[in-house]
N, C-alpha and C positions, 0 to 999 in steps of 0.2 A: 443692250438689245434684250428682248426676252424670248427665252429660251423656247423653244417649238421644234421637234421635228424638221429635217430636210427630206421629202418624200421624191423630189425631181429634181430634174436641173436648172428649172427656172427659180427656184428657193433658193438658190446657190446666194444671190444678194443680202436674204435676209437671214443666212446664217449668222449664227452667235459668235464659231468658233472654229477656223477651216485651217486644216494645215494643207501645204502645197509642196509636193516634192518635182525637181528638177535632178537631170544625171548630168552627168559628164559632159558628153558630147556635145547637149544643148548650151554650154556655158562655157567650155574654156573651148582653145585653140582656132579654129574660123571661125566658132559660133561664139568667139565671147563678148560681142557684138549683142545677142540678145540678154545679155545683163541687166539694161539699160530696159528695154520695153518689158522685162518679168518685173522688173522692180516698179514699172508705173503701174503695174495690172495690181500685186501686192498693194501698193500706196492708196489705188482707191477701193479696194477692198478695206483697207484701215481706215480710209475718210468715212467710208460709211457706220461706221461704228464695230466693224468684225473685229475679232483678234485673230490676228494671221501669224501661223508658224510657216518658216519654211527649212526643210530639210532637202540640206545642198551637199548632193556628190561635186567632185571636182579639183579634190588638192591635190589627188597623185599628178591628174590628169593637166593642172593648172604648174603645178613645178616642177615637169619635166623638163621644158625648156629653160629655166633657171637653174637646171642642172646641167646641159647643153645633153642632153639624150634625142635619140633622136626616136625612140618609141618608150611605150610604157614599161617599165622595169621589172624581170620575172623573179629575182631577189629579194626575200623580205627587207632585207639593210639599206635599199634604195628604195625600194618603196615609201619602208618609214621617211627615209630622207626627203625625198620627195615628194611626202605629205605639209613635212614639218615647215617645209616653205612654201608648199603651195596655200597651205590653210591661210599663211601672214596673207597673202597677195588675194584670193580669194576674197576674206573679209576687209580687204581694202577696197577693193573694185563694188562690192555691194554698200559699203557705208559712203564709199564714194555717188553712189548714184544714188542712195533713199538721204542724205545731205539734200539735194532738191525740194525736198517734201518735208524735211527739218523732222525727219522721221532717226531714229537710234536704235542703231540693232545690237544684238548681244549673241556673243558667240558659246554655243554647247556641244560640248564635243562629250560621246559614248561611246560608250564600248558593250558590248554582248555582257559581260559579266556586271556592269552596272545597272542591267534590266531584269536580270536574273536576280541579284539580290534584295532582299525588300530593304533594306536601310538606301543603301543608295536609291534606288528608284524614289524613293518619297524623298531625297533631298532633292533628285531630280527635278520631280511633280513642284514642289515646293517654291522652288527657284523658278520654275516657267510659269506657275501661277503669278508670281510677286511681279517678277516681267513683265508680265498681260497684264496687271491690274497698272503697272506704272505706264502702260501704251508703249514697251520695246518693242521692237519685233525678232524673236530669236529668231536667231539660225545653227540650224545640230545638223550636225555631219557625224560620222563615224572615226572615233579616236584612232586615225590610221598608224599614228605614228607610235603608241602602244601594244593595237593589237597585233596580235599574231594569228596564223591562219587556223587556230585551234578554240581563238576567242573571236571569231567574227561575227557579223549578224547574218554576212552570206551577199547580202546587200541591201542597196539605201532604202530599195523600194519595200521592203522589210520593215528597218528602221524605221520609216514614214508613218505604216501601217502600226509599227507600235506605240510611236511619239503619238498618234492620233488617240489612241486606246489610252495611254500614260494622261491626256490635258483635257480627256472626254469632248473631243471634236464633233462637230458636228458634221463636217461633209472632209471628205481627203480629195486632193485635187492629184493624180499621177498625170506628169508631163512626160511626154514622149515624143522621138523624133521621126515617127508615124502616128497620125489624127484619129487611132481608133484603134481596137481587136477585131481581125477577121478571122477568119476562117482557117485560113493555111497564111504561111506568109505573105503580106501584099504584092508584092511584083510575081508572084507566082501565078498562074492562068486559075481561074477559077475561084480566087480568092474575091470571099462576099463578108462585108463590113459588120459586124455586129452591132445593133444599136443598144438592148438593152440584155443584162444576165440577170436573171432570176437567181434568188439566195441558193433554190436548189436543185440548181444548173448546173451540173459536174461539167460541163462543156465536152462531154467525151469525144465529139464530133470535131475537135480544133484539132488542131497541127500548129505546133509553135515553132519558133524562127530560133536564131543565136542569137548573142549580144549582135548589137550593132557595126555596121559598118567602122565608124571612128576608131575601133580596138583602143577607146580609152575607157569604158565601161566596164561594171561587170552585172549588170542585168539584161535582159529579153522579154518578150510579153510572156514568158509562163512565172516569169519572179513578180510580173505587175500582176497577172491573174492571182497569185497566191498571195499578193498582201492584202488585195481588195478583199477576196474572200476573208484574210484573217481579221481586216475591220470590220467584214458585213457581220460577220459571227458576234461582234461587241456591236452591233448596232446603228454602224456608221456608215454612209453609204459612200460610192468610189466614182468619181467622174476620172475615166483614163480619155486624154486630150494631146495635141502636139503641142509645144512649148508655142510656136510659133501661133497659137490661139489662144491663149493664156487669158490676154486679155476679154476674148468673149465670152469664155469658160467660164470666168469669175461672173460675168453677167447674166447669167442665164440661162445663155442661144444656147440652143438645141445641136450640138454637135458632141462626138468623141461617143465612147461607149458608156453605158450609166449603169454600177452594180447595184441592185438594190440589197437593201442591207436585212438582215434575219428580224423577221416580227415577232413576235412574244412568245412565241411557242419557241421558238428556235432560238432565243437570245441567251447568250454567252454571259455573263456579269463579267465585267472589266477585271477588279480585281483578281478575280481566278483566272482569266484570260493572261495577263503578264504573267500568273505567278505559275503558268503550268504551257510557257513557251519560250523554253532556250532554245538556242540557235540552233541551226543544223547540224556547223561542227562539234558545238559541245555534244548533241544526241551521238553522235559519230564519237567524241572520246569517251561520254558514258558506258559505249557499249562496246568498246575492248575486250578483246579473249583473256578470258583466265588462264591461267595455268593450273587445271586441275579447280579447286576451294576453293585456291587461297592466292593468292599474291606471291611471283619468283621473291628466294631471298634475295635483303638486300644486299651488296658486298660491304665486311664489316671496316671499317676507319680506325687507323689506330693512331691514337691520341700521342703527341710527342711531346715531354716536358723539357721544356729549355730551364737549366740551371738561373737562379738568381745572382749569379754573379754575372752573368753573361748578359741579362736583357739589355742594360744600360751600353752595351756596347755598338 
């Protein structure tokens, strides 16, 4: 395809290069049913000639049950664990359904500190390049079962927004399991739809919601408001949509809310963009109290020699 601008959402078809983020809720537990219909919307996105990323929350949320839990795990050591299996079972269910379309996915799993540093991010860049050019379609998720709550991105919709900026996408598609940003939360009285944000549109006028009902998530519409922004800043504009439109999303129709993305005056260059946004937490461990200058002492370690008569014992 040749490269041009995405200015709306009817361009969405003749994008180059589109990643598409899906959470939790929409993919595992009653909704893992829509697996199957996100994977035919990706598929023809891919027949058209796009190179399609998608970045997929869902392995805590996906191996709970295979851990016999009966909610999400508030334990880093179950967590990891119940990534470690949900991730297997996840990328079975999605190669199980793009098998149909004789399509091959590739699993990329990060972590906050792999975005932060420049060597790893360009093995990243590198390897998702090589993948596109061979027509895979990855899929990256966050390395749940390594991080710790001090290396996270915060969440997926995050990741999405940087995976977009890392492959120089051209449109990011955020799926959601409400069709739009309004105003105040939607089932609230008075709640009005927003159709498009302007790059600079602080929204000071919203009132945003919690994570979702499901309690297997951990984003809200102010984590999808803040990655659209962190793409539009790199140039790329943000169709937020309900999972369960996915497919007319990719085509087009005029639905979901549409960020537009910062014009030349305001544009951000990619590379400076990754290389000067760690995660929340890490900003949270860089800025730790001193004590006083300098750093408390450490306690000193006193080193024990074992005799050499004795080691072989």
């Amino acid at each position: 395809m040749t490269p041009r601008p995405v200015t709306n959402r009817a361009e969405i078809p003749l994008a180059r290069r589109i990643v598409v983020k899906v959470g939790s809720s929409s993919i595992s537990g009653a909704n893992v049913g829509q697996i199957g219909p996100l994977v035919d919307a990706l598929a023809a996105a891919h027949g058209r000639g796009s190179d399609v990323i998608l970045v997929s929350s869902g392995a805590i949320a996906t191996g709970i049950p295979f851990l016999k839990l009966d909610a999400r795990p508030t334990d880093l050591a179950t967590q990891q664990a119940a990534a470690a299996v949900g991730q297997n079972v996840l990328i079975f269910r999605y190669q199980e359904s793009l098998d149909r379309y004789a399509i091959v996915a590739a699993q990329i799993l990060l972590t906050a500190g792999d975005m932060e540093n420049p060597t790893h991010r360009s093995n990243a860049q590198r390897a998702m390049e090589r993948l596109l050019g061979l027509r895979i379609l990855p899929i990256v998720n966050e390395n749940d079962t390594v991080a710790t709550q001090e290396i996270r991105f915060g969440d997926n919709d995050r990741l999405a927004a940087l995976v977009s900026v890392l492959v120089d996408a051209d449109v990011l598609v955020l799926l959601s399991d409400i069709d739009a940003l309004y105003s105040r939360p939607p089932l609230e009285p008075g709640a009005v739809k927003i159709d498009t944000v302007a790059f600079d549109d602080d929204l000071s006028g919203v009132t945003f919601g919690d994570v979702g009902a499901a309690g297997v998530g951990t984003g809200g519409a102010g984590t999808k408001v803040a990655a659209a922004k962190l793409a539009a800043a790199a140039g790329i504009p943000t169709l937020l949509a309900s999972t369960d439109r996915v497919a007319d999303a990719l085509a087009g129709q005029d639905l979901g809310t549409w960020f537009e993305a910062a014009g030349s005056l305001h544009f951000t260059s990619r590379p400076a963009l990754l290389s000067h946004c760690p995660s929340p937490t890490s900003l949270k461990r860089r800025a730790r109290p001193r004590f006083g200058s300098q750093r408390p002492p450490r306690p000193r370690r006193t080193l024990r020699l074992v005799p050499s008569r004795l080691r072989s014992r």
